[in-house]
C-alpha positions, 0 to 999 in steps of 0.5 A, spaced: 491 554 493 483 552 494 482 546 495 477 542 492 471 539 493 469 531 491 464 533 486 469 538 482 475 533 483 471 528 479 468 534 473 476 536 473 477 528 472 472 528 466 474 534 462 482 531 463 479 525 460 475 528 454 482 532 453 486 526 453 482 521 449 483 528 444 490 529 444 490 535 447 494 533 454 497 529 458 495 530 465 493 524 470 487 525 474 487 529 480 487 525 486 482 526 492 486 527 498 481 526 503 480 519 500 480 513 505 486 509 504 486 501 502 488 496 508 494 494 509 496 488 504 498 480 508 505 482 507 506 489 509 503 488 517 508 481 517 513 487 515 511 491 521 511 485 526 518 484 524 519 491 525 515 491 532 518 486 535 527 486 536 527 479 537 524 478 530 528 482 527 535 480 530 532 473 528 530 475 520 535 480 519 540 478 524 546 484 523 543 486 516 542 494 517 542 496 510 534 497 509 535 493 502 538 487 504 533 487 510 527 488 504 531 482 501 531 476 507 523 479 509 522 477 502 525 471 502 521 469 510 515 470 507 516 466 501 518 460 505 512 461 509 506 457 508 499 458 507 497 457 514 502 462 517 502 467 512 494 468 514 496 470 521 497 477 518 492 478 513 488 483 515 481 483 519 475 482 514 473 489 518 478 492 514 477 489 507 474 493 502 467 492 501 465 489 493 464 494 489 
């Protein structure tokens, strides 16, 4: 398989757009792999935190080992934190997407 370049994944993303506004397909747009990714949201590196920390994560899931139920009392952590706490793990504006 080739691989292709920005310019032709965005001449492809335009012919599969023209072919969907006309009925004929039904393919999404390709995605370029080599773009970057978007930073981390405030709430996935408080997951992180927990995650990297063993005293934290016996403090929040305590014997909890189902991923789903971990998911579910980290949720309920960061719910009940305030706006204060929460902004210890927003990223760093470095990190955050320039406008557009």
């Amino acid at each position: 398989m080739r691989t292709l370049t920005p310019d032709d994944i965005k001449r492809e993303n335009a012919f599969r757009a023209a072919q969907r506004k006309a009925g004929k397909s039904r393919k999404s747009n390709i995605k370029d792999p080599n773009a970057p990714k978007k930073p981390l949201s405030a709430y996935f590196m408080f997951l992180q935190r927990i995650r990297a920390n063993p005293m934290l994560v016996q403090e929040i899931f305590g014997d909890e080992t189902e991923t789903t139920k971990q998911s579910v009392l980290a949720a309920a952590k960061w719910r009940s934190m305030t706006d204060d706490e929460r902004k210890v793990h927003s990223p760093p504006i470095s990190m955050e997407t320039p406008s557009r």
